[in-house]
Every structure is written in structure tokens, then in C-alpha cells.
N, C-alpha and C positions, 0 to 999 in steps of 0.2 A: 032712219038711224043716222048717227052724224058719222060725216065722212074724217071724222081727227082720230087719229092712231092713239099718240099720246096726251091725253084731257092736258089744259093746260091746269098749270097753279092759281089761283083762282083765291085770295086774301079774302078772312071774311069780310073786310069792313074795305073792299075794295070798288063796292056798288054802293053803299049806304055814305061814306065818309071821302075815300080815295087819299090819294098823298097831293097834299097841300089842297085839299081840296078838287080833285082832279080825279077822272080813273086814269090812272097811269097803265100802260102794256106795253111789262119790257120784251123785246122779240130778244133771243138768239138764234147759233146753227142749227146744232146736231145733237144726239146721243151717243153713245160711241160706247162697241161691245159687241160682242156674240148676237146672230142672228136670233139666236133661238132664248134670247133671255129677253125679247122685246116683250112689255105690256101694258096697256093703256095709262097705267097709274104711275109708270116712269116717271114723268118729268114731277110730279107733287113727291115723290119717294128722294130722290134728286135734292130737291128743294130742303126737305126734309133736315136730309142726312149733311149736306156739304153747307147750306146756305146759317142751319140752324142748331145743327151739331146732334139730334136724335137718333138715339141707338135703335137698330133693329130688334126686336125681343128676342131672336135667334144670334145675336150678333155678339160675339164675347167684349168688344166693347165700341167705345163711342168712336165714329170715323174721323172727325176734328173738320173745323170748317175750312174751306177750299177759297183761293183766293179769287178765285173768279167770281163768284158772290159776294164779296167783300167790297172788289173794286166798286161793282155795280152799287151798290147801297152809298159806297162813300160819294161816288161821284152822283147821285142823281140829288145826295144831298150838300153838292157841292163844297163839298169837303176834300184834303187831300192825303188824309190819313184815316184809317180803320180804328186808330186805337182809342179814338173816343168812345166808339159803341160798346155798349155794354150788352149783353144777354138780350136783356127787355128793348133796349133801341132796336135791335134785330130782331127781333117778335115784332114788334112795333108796325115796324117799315116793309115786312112780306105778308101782314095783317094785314095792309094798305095796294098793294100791287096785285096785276097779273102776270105770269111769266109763261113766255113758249117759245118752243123751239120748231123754227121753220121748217126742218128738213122730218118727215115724220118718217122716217126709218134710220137704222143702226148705222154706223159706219164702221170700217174695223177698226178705225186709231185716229186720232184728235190730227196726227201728221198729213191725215189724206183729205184733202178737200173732197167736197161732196160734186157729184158728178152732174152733168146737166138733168139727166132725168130725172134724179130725186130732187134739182130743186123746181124743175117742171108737175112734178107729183105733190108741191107742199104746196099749190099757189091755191086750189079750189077748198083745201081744210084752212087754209090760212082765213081767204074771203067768209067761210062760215067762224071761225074764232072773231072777226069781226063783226059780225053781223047780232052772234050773239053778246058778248063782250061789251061793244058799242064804247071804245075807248077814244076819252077825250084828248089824251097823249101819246105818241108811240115812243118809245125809244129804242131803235137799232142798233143793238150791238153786232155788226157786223157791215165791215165797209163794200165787202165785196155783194153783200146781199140787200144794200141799201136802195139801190133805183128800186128793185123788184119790189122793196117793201113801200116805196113810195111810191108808184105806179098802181096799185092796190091798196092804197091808203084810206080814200073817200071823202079826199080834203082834210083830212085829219093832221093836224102839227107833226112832224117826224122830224126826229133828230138820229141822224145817223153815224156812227162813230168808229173808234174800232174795236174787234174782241180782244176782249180782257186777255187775252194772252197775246196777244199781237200788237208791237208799236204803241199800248195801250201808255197814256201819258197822262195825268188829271189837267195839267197846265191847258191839255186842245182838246180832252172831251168835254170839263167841267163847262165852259163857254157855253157848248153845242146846246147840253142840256139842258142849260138854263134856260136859255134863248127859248127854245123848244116847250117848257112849261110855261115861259112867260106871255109867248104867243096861243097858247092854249088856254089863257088864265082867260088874255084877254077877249078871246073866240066866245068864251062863254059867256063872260058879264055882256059881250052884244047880245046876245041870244042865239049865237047861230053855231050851237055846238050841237052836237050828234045825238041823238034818241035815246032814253032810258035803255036802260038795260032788260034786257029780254029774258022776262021772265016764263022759262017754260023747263019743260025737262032735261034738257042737253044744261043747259045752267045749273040746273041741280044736280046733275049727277057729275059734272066736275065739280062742283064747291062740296058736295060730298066726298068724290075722291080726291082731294087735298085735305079736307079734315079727317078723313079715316087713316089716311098714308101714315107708313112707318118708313123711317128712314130705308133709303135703299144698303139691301145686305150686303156688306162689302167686300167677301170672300164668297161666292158660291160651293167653293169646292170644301168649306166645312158644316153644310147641311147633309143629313144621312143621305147617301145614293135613293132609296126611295120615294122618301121627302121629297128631294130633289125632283125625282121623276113624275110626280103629281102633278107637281108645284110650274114645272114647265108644261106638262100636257094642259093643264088651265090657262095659264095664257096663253100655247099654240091656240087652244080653241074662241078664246076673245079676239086673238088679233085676224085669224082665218073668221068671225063671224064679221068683224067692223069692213074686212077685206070685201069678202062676198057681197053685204049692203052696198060700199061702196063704188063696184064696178056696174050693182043692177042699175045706181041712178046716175051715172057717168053717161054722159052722152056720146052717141058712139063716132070715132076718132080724134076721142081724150086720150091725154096720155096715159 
């Protein structure tokens, strides 16, 4: 059973096609929110709701897109403004990518950096997203998470920048990124780019749960009290089952 909390997002045409030719895998942090609202299909719900603007079917309306996803698309395509995308550009360009977030648990607020152990806890699901993934590109949004994410890279091109809410400036990540694709272009026409993608079940049951995801709901507290209480007991029990698998195959004085 895979040891990833949160399946990353997972583009259909991010194996077959990729951006510009490339599989691209943008990394970020964290999730951020209540313990008990964690579930594997957060980050494609996430993706969903703020990146693409889809309503919840429970959601009385649409949540509006969040600029942190915006930056990201504008700058990977080296652009310095968002208002050229339309709709379809942004279908287009998360069609094309993977996206995950390196720390796989909750934090309580976007103001707390994440603490040694959880980023000690993201590094063994991290090495399986790449393993499966087999991405020809990384791109780090996050400067403080950057060694760690190059350190665990596998030779792979990494550009490392800052998060979109931080110091985040197009003028000195737009550079980074390029760079970063360019050397990655050129990694491949040598031949000496990273493995097909790995086709097996952990790959399908993320591109399934990105294709199935409904934007994430963005009020909990106007689903019925019942609802609710289901609705959390089912992911308690997905995230205490991915938990349990992954402590049996943890070797032991892992963190």
C-alpha cells in the first residue's frame, strides 16, 4: 500500500504529452486545516476548487481561484501576468502537470511553518511520488524546502524558488524556471532522462482520484451535523488505514 497521505494531482495528459513536452512535477508545502478534515484526495480537491474554480455539489457556490495557483501557471509559462489565461488555458496547463505537497499532514495556519518532523515524515512518500511519477522536471515552490527536494531528486533538473506567497516576484523565479525546463529539454533529447512512467496501481488510483475530485468544500460547517459526521468518520478511516500500512513497512528507527 503506498506510503502518500495526500495522492498527488496527477493531469491527464501529464504521462502521455506533459508541458512543453516534459512531465513537469510542481512540488509545494503543506495543507493547512483541522486534523480531523485530512483525506487522501485533498491536494486533487484543492487543485480542483482554487486552481480551476469547481464547485462542490454540496457547496452553495463557486470558491473563486486562489492566487497561489495562478502565480504558479503564470510563471512556469513564463509570463508576468495571469490575465491572459482564460478558462481553457487553465484546464489546459493542470491537464499537463503534477502537483504535491511535500509535508503530508495538516498544519493549523499557512503563518506556522512546518516543524522538523513532518518535513522528516514527507521525505520516504516523497521518494515513492517519484519513483512512481518519474518526473522529467521539478519545480520547487519552496526555498526553504529546496536542498531537501534536491537532495532526493535522482539527477532530475530542480528549480527551486519561492512560495507564491513569499518574496514571490516573476522578474527572479520566471529565470529559475526556465532555465530548469531548458536543462531538462535538453537532458532528454541526450537520452539520458528518467524511466517511463510507472504503470501500476498507485498511478491509477491517483489519476483516478484527480479525475473523480470535486472541488474542496469550503465551509464545513454548512453540511448537516450527520453528513458531516459520516463524511469525517470515512476519511478518519482511509487516513488511520494508509497510517497503519505505512508504519508495517517502515523500517524500524524511521521516523
Amino acid at each position: 500500500m503506498s506510503a502518500v497521505r495526500f495522492a498527488p494531482w496527477v493531469g491527464a495528459r501529464y504521462a502521455s504529452e506533459g508541458f512543453q513536452g516534459l512531465r513537469v512535477l510542481v512540488v509545494c508545502e503543506s495543507h493547512y486545516g483541522r486534523k480531523r478534515y485530512e483525506r487522501p484526495t485533498v491536494t486533487p480537491e484543492v487543485i480542483k476548487a482554487l486552481a480551476l474554480n469547481h464547485k462542490h455539489p454540496l457547496a452553495r457556490s463557486k470558491p473563486g481561484r486562489h492566487p497561489h495557483f495562478a502565480k504558479i501557471m503564470t510563471a512556469v509559462h513564463n509570463e508576468r501576468s495571469s490575465d491572459r489565461f482564460d478558462n481553457a488555458h487553465r484546464a489546459d496547463f493542470w491537464d499537463r502537470v503534477a502537483y504535491y505537497n511535500f509535508v503530508q499532514e495538516f498544519l493549523p495556519s499557512h503563518r506556522v511553518a512546518p516543524p522538523a518532523g513532518a518535513w522528516a515524515r514527507g521525505v520516504a512518500p516523497w521518494d515513492e511520488v517519484l519513483e512512481v511519477l518519474q518526473p522529467e522536471a521539478i519545480l520547487c515552490f519552496s526555498a526553504r524546502n529546496g536542498e531537501r527536494v534536491k537532495a532526493h531528486a535522482r539527477g532530475v533538473p530542480v528549480a527551486v524558488v519561492n512560495h507564491p506567497s513569499s518574496n514571490f516576484a516573476y522578474r527572479r523565479v520566471n529565470p529559475v524556471i526556465a532555465s530548469c525546463l531548458e536543462a531538462a529539454a535538453q537532458r532528454k533529447a541526450a537520452g539520458t532522462t528518467t524511466s517511463l512512467v510507472s504503470e501500476g496501481p498507485v498511478l491509477l488510483k491517483w489519476q483516478q482520484a484527480t479525475q473523480a475530485a470535486h472541488g474542496a468544500h469550503p465551509t464545513m460547517s454548512t453540511i448537516p451535523a450527520d453528513e458531516l459526521t459520516a463524511i469525517l468518520a470515512t476519511w478518519k478511516g482511509l487516513m488511520e488505514a494508509i497510517d497503519t500500512a505505512s508504519e508495517r513497512a517502515a523500517p524500524r528507527g524511521s521516523p
